[in-house]
Structures are given as structure tokens and as C-alpha cells.
One Martini backbone bead per residue (centre of mass of N, CA, C, O) as a GRO file, in nm:
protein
  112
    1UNK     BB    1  -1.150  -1.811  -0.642
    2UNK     BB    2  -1.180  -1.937  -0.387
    3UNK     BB    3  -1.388  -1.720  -0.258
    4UNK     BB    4  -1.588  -1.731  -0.419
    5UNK     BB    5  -1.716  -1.993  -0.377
    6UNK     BB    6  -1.731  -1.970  -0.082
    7UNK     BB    7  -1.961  -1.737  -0.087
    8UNK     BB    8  -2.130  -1.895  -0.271
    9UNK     BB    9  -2.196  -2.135  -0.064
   10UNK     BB   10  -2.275  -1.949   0.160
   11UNK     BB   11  -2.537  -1.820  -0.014
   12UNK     BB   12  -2.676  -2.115  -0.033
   13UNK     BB   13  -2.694  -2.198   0.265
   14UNK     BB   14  -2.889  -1.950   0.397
   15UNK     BB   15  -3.120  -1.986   0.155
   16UNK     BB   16  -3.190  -2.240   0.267
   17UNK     BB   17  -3.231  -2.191   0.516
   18UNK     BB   18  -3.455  -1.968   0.511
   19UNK     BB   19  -3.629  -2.185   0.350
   20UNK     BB   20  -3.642  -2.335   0.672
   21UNK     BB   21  -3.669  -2.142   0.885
   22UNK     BB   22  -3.417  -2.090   1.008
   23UNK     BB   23  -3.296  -1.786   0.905
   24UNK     BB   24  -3.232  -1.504   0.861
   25UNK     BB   25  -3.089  -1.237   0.621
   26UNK     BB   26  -2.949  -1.114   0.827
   27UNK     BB   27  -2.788  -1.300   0.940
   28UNK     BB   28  -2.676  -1.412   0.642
   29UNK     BB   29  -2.511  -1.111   0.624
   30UNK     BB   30  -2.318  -1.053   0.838
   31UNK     BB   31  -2.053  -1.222   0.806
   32UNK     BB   32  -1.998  -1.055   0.519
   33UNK     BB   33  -1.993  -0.769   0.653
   34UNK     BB   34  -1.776  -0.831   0.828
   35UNK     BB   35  -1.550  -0.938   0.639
   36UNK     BB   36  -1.561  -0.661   0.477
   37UNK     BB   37  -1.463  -0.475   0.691
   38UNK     BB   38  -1.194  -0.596   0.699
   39UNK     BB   39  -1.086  -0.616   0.430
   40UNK     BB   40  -1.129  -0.279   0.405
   41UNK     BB   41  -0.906  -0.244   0.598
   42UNK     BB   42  -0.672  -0.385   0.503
   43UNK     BB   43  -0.680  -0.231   0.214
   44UNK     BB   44  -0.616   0.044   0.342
   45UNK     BB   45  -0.356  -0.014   0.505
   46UNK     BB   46  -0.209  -0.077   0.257
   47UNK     BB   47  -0.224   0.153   0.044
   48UNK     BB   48  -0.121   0.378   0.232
   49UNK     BB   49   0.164   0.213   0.290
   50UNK     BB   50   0.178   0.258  -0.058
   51UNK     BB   51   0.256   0.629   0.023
   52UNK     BB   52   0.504   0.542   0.149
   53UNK     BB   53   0.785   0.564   0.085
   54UNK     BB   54   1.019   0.513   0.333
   55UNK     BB   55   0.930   0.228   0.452
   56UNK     BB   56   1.029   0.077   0.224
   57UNK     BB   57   1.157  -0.152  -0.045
   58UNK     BB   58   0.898  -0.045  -0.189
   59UNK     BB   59   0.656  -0.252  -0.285
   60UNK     BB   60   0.367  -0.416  -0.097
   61UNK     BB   61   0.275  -0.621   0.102
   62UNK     BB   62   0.130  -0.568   0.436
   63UNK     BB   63  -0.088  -0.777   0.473
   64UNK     BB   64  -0.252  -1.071   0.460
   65UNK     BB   65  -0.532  -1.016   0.353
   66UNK     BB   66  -0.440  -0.871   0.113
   67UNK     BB   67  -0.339  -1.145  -0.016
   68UNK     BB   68  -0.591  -1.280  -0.099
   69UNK     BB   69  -0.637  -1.039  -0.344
   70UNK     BB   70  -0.391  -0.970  -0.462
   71UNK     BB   71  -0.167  -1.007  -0.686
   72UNK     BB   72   0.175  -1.095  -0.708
   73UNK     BB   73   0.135  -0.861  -0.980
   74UNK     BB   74   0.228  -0.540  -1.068
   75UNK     BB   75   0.270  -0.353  -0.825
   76UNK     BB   76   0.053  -0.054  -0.705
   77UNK     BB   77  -0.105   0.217  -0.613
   78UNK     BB   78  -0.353   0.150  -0.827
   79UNK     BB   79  -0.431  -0.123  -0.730
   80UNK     BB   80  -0.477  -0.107  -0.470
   81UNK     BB   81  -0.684   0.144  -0.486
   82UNK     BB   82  -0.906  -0.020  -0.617
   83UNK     BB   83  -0.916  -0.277  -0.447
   84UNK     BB   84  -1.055  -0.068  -0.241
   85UNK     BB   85  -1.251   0.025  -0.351
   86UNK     BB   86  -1.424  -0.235  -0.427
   87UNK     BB   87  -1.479  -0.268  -0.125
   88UNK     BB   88  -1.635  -0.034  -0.046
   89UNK     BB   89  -1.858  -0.111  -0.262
   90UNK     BB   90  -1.925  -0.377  -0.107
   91UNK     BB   91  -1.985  -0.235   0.177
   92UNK     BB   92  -2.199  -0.073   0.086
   93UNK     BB   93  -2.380  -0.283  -0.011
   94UNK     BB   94  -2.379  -0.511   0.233
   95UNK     BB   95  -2.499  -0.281   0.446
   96UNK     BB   96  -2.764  -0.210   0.311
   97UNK     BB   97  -2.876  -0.523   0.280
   98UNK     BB   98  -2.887  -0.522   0.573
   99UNK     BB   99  -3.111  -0.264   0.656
  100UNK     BB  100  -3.327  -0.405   0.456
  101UNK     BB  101  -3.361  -0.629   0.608
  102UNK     BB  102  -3.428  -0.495   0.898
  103UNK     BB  103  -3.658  -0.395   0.804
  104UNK     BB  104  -3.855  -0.588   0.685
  105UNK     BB  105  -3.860  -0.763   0.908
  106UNK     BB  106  -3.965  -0.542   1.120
  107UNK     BB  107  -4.224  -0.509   0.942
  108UNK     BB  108  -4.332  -0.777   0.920
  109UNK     BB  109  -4.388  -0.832   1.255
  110UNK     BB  110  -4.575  -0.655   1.252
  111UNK     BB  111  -4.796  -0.743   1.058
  112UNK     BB  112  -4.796  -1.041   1.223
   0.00000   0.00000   0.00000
């Protein structure tokens, strides 16, 4: 919940920042582009790790950052799984709209 907010806060400020010409789109969309692959990473790493039976004494939370995503309870190779897909659709949606951010801007450019 608590992610939710800032992230809606960040986009917030950016949209304003840009409606008073300090920063591009592309620009307030890197943070959270970059962000997203990060998180994206974290929760691929967790869920590989909860795929080796071996390695641990059941399953859990492997790393820092995708504690702040997964919930507490009932923790699954399913649960995990699903949290990376979301990560991935959420980093390949916001990968797009940063190149189509700079193409725009781009062609803006140009005709001006």
C-alpha cells in the first residue's frame, strides 16, 4: 500500500513538473523504468530460489526488496511466480512507454 502511494505521489510531481516545462516524460518515467527492473530482478531471483528444493529449510523470502512485495502468508512457488509475471508485464509496459516517451519527444524536435 504503502508503494502504491509513492509511486502515485512520484507521478504526480512529475506530471506537474513537466506541465511547467522543468522535465521531460522520459525523464520522470527512468526512476520508475529503472525501479521496475530492479524489483524485477529481486522477485526473479526469489522465485528461482524457491525452485531448488535443497537449498533451504522450506520456502521464503529470499532477498530484501521482494520483501516489501510478497505478503507474509501463505508463501508458494505459485505466489512467487505470479508476483515475477506482474513485475515483468509492469517493466515491459513501462520500458514502452519510455521509448515511445522518446520517440515523441524526439519527432517533437524535429518539427520544432
Amino acid at each position: 500500500m504503502m508503494l502504491v502511494i509513492f509511486f502515485a505521489l512520484y507521478i504526480g510531481i512529475a506530471v506537474f513538473l513537466h506541465s511547467n516545462k522543468s522535465i521531460k516524460y522520459s525523464i520522470g518515467l527512468l526512476p520508475l523504468l529503472l525501479f521496475s527492473i530492479l524489483a524485477n530482478v529481486a522477485l526473479a531471483q526469489n522465485y528461482t530460489q524457491s525452485l531448488i528444493v535443497g537449498a533451504n529449510d522450506g520456502i521464503g523470502v529470499s532477498n530484501i526488496l521482494a520483501s516489501f512485495f510478497i505478503p507474509e502468508d501463505k508463501w508458494s512457488q505459485e505466489l512467487f511466480h505470479s508476483f515475477y509475471e506482474a513485475s515483468t508485464i509492469i517493466t515491459i509496459v513501462l520500458l514502452q512507454l519510455y521509448l515511445l516517451c522518446l520517440l515523441l519527444e524526439g519527432f517533437k524536435r524535429r518539427v520544432h
